[in-house]
C-alpha positions as CSV (number, residue, x, y, z in Angstrom):
1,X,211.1,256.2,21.9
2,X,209.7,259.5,23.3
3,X,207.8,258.7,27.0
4,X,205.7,261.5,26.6
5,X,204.1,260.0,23.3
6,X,201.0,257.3,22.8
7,X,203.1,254.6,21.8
8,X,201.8,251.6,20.2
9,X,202.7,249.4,23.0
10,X,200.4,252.0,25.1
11,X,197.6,251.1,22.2
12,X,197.6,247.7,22.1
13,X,197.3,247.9,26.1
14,X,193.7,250.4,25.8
15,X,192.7,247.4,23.2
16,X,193.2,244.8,25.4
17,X,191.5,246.4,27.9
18,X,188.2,247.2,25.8
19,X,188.1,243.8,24.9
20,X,188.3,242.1,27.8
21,X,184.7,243.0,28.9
22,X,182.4,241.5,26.8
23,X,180.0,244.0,27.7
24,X,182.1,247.3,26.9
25,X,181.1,245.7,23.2
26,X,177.2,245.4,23.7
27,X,177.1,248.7,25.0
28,X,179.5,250.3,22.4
29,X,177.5,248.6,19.0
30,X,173.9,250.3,21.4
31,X,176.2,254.2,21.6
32,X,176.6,253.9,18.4
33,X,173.8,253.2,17.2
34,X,171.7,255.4,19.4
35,X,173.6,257.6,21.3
36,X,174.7,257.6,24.5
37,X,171.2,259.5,26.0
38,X,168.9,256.9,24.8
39,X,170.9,253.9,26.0
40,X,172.0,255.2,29.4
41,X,168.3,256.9,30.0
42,X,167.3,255.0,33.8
43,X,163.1,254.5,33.0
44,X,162.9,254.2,36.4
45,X,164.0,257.5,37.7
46,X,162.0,258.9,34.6
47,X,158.9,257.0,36.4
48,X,160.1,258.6,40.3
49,X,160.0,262.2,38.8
50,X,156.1,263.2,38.3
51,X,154.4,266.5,38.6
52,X,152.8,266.6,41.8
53,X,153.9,269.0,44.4
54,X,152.3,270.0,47.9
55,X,153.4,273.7,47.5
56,X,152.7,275.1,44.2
57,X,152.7,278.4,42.6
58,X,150.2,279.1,39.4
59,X,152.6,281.2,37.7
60,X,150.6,280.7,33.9
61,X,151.9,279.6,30.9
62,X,156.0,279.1,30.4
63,X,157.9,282.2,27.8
64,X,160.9,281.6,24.7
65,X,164.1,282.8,25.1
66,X,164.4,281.3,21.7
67,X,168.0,281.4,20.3
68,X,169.5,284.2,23.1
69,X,171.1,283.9,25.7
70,X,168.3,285.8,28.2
71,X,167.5,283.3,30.5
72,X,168.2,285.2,33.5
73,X,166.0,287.9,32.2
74,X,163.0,285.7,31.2
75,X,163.5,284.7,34.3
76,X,163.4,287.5,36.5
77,X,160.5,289.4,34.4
78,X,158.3,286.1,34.6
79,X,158.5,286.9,39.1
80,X,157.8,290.6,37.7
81,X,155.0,290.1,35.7
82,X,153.6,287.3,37.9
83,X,153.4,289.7,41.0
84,X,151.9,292.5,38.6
85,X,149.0,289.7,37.1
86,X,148.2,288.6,40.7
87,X,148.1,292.0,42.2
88,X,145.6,293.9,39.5
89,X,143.8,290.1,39.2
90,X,144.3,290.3,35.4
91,X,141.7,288.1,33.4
92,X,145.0,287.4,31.3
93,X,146.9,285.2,33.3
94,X,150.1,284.5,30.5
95,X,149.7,288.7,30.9
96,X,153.7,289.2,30.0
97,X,156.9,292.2,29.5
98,X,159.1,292.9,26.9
99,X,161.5,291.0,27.0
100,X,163.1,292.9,24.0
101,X,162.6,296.1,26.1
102,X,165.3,294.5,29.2
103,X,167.6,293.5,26.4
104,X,168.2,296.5,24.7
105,X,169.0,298.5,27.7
106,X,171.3,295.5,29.2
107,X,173.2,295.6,25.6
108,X,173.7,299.6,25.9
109,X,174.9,298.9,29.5
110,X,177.4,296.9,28.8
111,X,179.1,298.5,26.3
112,X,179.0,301.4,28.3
113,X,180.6,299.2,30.9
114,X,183.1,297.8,28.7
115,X,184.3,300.5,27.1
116,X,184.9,301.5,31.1
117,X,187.0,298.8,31.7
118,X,189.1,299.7,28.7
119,X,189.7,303.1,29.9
120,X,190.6,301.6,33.6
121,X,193.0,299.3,32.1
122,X,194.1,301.6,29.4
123,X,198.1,301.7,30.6
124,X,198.3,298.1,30.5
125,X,199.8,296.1,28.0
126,X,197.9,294.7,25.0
127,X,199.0,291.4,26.4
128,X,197.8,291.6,29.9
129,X,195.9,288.3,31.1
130,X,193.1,291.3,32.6
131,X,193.0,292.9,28.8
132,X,193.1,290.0,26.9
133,X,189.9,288.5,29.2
134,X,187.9,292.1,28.7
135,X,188.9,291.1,24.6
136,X,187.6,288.1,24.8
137,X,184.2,288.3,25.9
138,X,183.2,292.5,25.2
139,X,179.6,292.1,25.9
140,X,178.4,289.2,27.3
141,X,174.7,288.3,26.8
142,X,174.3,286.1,30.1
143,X,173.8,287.6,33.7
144,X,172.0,287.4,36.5
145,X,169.3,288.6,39.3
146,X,172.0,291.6,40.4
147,X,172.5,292.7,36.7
148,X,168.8,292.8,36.3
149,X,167.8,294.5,39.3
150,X,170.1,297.6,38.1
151,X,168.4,297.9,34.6
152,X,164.8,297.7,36.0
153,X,165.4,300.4,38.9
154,X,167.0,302.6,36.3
155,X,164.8,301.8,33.1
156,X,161.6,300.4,34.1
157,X,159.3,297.4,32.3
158,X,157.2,297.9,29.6
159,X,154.3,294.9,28.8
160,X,155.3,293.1,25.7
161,X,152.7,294.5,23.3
162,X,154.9,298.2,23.9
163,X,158.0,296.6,22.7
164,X,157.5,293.3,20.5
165,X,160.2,290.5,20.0
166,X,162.3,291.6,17.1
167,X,164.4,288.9,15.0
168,X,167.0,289.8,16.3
169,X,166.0,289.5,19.7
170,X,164.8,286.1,19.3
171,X,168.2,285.0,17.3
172,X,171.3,287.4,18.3
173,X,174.0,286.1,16.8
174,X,174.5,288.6,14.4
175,X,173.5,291.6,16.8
176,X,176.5,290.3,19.0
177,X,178.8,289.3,16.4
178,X,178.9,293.4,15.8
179,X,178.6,294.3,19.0
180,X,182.1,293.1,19.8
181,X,183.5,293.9,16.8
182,X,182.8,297.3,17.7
183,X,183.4,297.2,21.0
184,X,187.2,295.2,20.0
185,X,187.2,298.4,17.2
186,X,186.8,301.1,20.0
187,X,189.2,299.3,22.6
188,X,191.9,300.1,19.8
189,X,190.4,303.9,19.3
190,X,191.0,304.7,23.0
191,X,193.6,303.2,24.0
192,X,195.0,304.5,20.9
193,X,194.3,308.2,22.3
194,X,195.7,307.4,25.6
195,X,199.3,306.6,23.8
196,X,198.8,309.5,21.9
197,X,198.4,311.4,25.4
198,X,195.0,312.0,25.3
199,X,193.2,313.4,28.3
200,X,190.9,310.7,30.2
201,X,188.4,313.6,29.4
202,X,188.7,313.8,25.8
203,X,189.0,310.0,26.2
204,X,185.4,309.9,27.6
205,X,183.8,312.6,25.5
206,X,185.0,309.7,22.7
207,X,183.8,307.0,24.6
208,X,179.9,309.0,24.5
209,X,180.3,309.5,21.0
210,X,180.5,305.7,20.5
211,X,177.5,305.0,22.4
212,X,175.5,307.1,20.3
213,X,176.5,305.2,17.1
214,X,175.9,301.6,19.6
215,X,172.8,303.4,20.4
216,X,171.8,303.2,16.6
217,X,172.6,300.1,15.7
218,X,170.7,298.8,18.8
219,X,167.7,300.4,17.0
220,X,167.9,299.3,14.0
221,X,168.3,295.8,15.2
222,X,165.8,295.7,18.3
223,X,163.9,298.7,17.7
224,X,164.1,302.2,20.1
225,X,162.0,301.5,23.3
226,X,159.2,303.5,24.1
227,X,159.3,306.6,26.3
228,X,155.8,306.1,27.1
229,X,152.8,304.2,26.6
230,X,149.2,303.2,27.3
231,X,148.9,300.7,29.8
232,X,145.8,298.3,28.9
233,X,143.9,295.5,30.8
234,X,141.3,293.5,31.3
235,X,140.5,292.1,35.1
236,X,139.0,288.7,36.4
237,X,135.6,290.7,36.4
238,X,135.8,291.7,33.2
239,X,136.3,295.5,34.1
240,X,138.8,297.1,31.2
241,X,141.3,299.5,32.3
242,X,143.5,301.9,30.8
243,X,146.5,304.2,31.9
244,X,147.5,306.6,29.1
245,X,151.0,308.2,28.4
246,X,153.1,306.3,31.7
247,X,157.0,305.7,31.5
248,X,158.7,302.4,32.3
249,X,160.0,303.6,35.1
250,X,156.5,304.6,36.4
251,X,154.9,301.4,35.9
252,X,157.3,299.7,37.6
253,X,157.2,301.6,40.7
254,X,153.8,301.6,40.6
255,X,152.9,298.2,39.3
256,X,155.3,295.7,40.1
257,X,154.7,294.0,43.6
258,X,158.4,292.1,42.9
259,X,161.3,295.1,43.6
260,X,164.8,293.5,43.3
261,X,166.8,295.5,45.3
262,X,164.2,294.3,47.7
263,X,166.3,291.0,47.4
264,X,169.7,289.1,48.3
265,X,171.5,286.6,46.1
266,X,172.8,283.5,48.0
267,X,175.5,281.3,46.5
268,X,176.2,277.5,47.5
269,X,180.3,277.6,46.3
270,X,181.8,275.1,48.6
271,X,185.3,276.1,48.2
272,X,188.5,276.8,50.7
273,X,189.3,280.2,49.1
274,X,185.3,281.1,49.4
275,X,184.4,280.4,53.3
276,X,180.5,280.3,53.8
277,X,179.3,283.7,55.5
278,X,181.5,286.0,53.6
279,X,180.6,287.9,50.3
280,X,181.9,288.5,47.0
281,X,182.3,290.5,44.2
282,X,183.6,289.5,40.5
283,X,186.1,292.3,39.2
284,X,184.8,294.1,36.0
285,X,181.3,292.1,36.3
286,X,178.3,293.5,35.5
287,X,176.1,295.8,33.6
288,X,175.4,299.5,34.9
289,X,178.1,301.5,36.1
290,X,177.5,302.6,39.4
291,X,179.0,302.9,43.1
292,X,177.1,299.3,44.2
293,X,179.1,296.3,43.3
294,X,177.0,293.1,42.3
295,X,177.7,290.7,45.2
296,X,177.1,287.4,46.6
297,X,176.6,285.6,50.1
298,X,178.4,282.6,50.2
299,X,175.8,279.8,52.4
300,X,175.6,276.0,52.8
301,X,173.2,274.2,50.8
302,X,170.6,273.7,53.1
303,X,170.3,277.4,53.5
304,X,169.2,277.9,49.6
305,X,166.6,275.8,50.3
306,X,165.0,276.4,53.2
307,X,165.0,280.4,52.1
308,X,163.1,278.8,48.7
309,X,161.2,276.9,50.3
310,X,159.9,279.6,52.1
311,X,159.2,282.3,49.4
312,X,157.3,279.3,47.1
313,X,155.3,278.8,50.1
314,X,154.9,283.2,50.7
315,X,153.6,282.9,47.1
316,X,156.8,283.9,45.4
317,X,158.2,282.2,43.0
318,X,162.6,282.2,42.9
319,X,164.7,282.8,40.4
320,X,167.7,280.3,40.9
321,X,171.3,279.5,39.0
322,X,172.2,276.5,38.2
323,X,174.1,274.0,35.4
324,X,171.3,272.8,33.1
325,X,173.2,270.4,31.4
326,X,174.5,268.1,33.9
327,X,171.8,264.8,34.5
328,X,169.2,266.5,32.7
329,X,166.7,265.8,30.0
330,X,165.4,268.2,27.6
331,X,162.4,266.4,26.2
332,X,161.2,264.9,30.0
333,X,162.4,267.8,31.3
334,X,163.6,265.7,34.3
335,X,166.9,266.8,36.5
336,X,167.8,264.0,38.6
337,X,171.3,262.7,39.9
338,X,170.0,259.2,38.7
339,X,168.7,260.1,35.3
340,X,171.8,258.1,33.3
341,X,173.5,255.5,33.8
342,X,177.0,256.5,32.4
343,X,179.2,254.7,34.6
344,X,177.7,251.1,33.5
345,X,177.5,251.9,30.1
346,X,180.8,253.6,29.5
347,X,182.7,251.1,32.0
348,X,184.6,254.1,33.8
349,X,183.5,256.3,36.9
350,X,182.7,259.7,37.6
351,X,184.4,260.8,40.5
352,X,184.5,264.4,41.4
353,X,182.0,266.6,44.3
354,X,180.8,269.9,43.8
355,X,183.5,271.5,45.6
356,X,185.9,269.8,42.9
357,X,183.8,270.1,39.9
358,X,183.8,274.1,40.8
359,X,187.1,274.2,41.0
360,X,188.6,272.1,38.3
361,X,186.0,274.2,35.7
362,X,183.7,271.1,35.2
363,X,180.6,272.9,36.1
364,X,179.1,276.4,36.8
365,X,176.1,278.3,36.5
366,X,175.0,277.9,33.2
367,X,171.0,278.7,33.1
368,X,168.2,280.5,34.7
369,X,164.9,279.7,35.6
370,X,162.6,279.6,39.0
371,X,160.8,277.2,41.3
372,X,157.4,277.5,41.4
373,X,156.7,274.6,43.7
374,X,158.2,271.7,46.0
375,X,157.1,268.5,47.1
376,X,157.7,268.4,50.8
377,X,157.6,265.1,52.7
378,X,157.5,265.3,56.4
379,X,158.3,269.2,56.0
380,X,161.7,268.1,53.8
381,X,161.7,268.4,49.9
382,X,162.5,265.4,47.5
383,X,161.4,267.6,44.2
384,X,161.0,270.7,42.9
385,X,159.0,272.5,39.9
386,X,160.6,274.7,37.9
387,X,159.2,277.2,34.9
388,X,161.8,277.1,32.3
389,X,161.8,279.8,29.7
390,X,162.8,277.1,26.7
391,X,158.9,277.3,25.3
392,X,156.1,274.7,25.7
393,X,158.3,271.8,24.0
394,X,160.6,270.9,26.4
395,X,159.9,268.9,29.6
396,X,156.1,269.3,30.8
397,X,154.4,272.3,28.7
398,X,158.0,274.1,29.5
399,X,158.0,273.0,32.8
400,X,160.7,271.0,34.9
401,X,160.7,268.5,37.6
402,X,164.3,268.6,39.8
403,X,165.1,266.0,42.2
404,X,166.5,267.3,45.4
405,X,169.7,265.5,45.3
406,X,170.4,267.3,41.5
407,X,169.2,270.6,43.9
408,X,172.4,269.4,45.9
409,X,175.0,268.9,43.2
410,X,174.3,271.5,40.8
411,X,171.7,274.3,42.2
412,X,174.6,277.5,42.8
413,X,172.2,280.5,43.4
414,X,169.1,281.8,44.6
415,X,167.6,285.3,44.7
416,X,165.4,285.7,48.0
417,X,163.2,288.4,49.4
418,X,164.7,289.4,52.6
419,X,161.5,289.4,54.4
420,X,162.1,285.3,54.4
421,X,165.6,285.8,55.9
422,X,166.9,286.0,59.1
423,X,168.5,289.1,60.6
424,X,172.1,287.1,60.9
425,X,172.0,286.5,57.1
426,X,171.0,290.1,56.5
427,X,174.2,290.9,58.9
428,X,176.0,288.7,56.7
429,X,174.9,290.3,53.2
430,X,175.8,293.8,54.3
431,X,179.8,292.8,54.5
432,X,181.8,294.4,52.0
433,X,182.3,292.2,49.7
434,X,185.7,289.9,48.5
435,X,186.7,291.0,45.2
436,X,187.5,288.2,42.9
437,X,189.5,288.0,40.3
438,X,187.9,288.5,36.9
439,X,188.5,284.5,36.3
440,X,187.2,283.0,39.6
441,X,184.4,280.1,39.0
442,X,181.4,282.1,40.9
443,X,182.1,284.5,37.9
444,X,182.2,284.5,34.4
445,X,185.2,282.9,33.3
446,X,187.5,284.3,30.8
C-alpha cells in the first residue's frame, strides 16, 4: 500500500468521524439545501451593524464599476469629484467623472509599461520565474491610489458627460482578452529582435509602433478621449455656468480640491520581512513609466485609523484597500468578524492571524472603496461607513457598514492627506523604498 495515498482505511476513519456528531448531519442536510451563507448568517451581528455614525461625510449617491475591475478608480475619482461638487457648491450633488476617460489612459499606460519590462528583461530566458510572471498577467486591470495619482497628474479628469461609459468599459472581458494577446504577441516580436541583434533603439522605435495600433484598438473599444471640452454647471443658487474649450489637465488643476500626490499610502502588513516604519516598492508594479516608484509605508493598525479618522472628520473622505470577500455580505452590505458562524456549522476551526493569512496567500487586498464616516464611542470607533462602487443594490443604497474588528483583520491600506499626519510619519514616507520581489503579498502576485 502506497502511504502517500487516501486509502480506504484513511476513508472509513473521515466517516466515522462525520458520523459521530449528530449535529455535523443537521447542519450538512441545512448546506445543502441552502448554502452555507444562509445557514451560518449570525441575525444578531446583522441587528449590531446599523447606519448611524457620529462623523459622517455626504458624499451623494454611490457609482457602478459594473463588470471591471476599476474599483480603485471609482474610488479615487468619487474623493475627486466630491471635493470638486463641494467646492463650486454644485446644485448636482451625484455631479460625477468619466470613469471611461481614467480607464483608457491607465490601459495605454500599462502596455507601455509592459512592453518596458519585456525590453528590461529581454536577455532572459523564456522560462525565467520574472518572464513567465510579466506573461502571465500583461496588463492588469486592478491598481491602486499611487497608479491613479500618476494618470490624473499627467492626463487630467474629464466630467462623465465628455466621455460616457462605453460597453466595453462597463464589461471588459473582451477588451482584455486582446489586450494580452497582443501584448503576449509583441513580447515575442521584441525579444525576437533582440536575438536577432537588434539595437535597444530600433527595439523601442518598434515598441511606439505598437502603441499606436494599442492606441486604436483602445478607440474603437472605449472611444478616443477628448482634448477639450465645455465645462457645464449648475450651482446651489441656481446660477448656470460654463467654461468653453479647457483640457483635462486644466480642469484638474484648476478644479479638483483632492491632488494625490498631495497624499501618502499607509499599509498595515504585519510581517517579519516587512518591519513597520520602513517603505516599499513592488518590482515591475505600476502604470506610467517614470523616475518615482509607487511606494508604501509600512504602520501598525492603529495608525490607519487614527489618520482616517481624522481626514473623515477634516471632511475628506479615504480611499482604503482591503479583502472584500472575507466575513462579508453583499446584499446587507455588512463586514463584521461575527457575520458567520462557520466554525459551528462546519465542525472545524479557523485558525490563522493576519500576519499568517498574508503570508500563507489566504488574503490580500482585493477591493477599493472609501470611508465616509465612523461611529466613535468615547473618541474610539466600533464602525465605519463605507461608499462602495458596486451600484445601489448591494448593502444600504450601495453603501457599507464595517465593524472595527473586520477594520482590524482585513483593512491593508489607506491613502491620507499629509496635512493629517505627523512630521515623523512624513520622515518615514520619504525613505527610499525596499524593493520587493515581483511576487511579495503587498503586491500583485504572480
Amino acid at each position: 500500500m502506497n502511504e502517500k495515498a487516501v486509502t480506504n482505511e484513511l476513508i472509513e476513519r473521515c466517516s466515522r468521524y462525520y458520523n459521530s456528531d449528530l449535529n455535523n448531519k443537521v447542519y450538512s442536510d441545512a448546506v445543502i439545501r441552502n448554502g452555507l451563507v444562509d445557514v451560518a448568517l449570525n441575525h444578531e451581528a446583522v441587528a449590531d451593524m446599523h447606519y448611524h455614525f457620529s462623523e459622517e461625510i455626504d458624499v451623494g449617491d454611490v457609482t457602478n464599476q459594473k463588470k471591471t475591475g476599476r474599483c480603485w478608480m471609482f474610488a479615487a475619482l468619487n474623493c475627486v469629484r466630491h471635493g470638486i461638487s463641494e467646492s463650486l457648491q454644485m446644485k448636482d450633488k451625484n455631479f460625477e467623472l468619466s470613469q471611461n476617460y481614467t480607464f483608457f489612459w491607465d490601459k495605454l499606460e500599462k502596455s507601455n509599461l509592459f512592453l518596458e519590462n519585456i525590453i528590461s528583461t529581454i536577455d532572459k530566458d523564456i522560462d525565467d520565474h520574472e518572464v513567465i510572471g510579466l506573461l502571465n498577467s500583461p496588463v492588469e486591470e486592478g491598481g491602486r491610489w499611487g497608479l491613479f495619482a500618476k494618470l490624473i497628474e499627467k492626463y487630467g479628469v474629464v466630467p462623465k458627460y465628455a466621455m460616457p461609459d462605453s460597453k466595453t468599459s462597463e464589461d471588459s472581458k473582451v477588451l482584455n482578452q486582446i489586450l494580452n494577446e497582443k501584448m503576449r504577441e509583441y513580447a515575442k516580436v521584441l525579444r525576437k529582435m533582440y536575438r536577432e541583434n537588434k539595437s535597444i533603439e530600433i527595439i523601442r522605435d518598434k515598441k511606439e509602433e505598437m502603441l499606436i495600433d494599442i492606441y486604436n484598438i483602445l478607440c474603437h473599444f472605449l472611444g478616443e478621449p477628448p482634448k477639450t471640452f465645455d465645462f457645464e454647471y449648475r450651482d446651489v443658487n441656481g446660477d448656470f455656468h460654463r467654461e468653453k474649450d479647457i483640457t483635462p489637465l486644466d480642469f484638474y488643476n484648476k478644479y479638483s480640491t483632492v491632488k494625490p500626490k498631495d497624499y501618502i499610502v499607509l499599509v498595515n502588513y504585519p510581517a517579519e520581512d516587512k518591519p513597520f516604519g520602513k517603505t516599499y516598492s513592488i518590482k515591475y508594479h505600476g502604470n506610467v513609466v517614470d523616475d518615482e516608484p509607487i511606494k508604501y509605508l509600512n504602520v501598525d493598525i492603529n495608525t490607519l485609523k487614527e489618520l482616517a479618522i481624522a481626514q473623515i472628520k477634516g471632511g475628506e473622505q479615504v480611499s482604503f484597500g482591503c479583502d472584500v470577500g472575507k466575513m462579508s455580505h453583499r446584499e446587507f452590505g455588512i463586514m463584521d468578524m461575527n457575520l458567520f458562524n462557520y466554525e459551528t456549522v462546519l465542525n472545524t476551526k479557523f485558525d490563522m492571524n493576519k500576519e499568517e493569512r498574508l503570508m500563507y496567500r489566504a488574503s490580500g487586498s482585493s477591493h477599493v472603496m472609501t470611508f465616509t464616516g465612523v461611529n466613535l464611542v468615547n473618541g474610539k470607533p466600533n464602525r465605519w461607513k463605507v461608499q462602495n462602487s458596486w451600484g445601489e443594490a448591494a448593502g444600504n443604497k450601495g453603501f457599507y457598514i464595517m465593524s472595527d474588528e473586520w477594520f482590524d483583520e482585513y483593512v491593508l491600506r489607506v491613502a491620507i492627506n499629509k496635512k493629517y499626519v505627523s512630521e515623523e510619519i512624513l520622515r518615514a514616507y520619504e525613505q527610499e523604498p525596499i524593493i520587493l520581489d515581483p511576487w511579495n503579498t503587498l503586491g500583485p502576485v504572480f
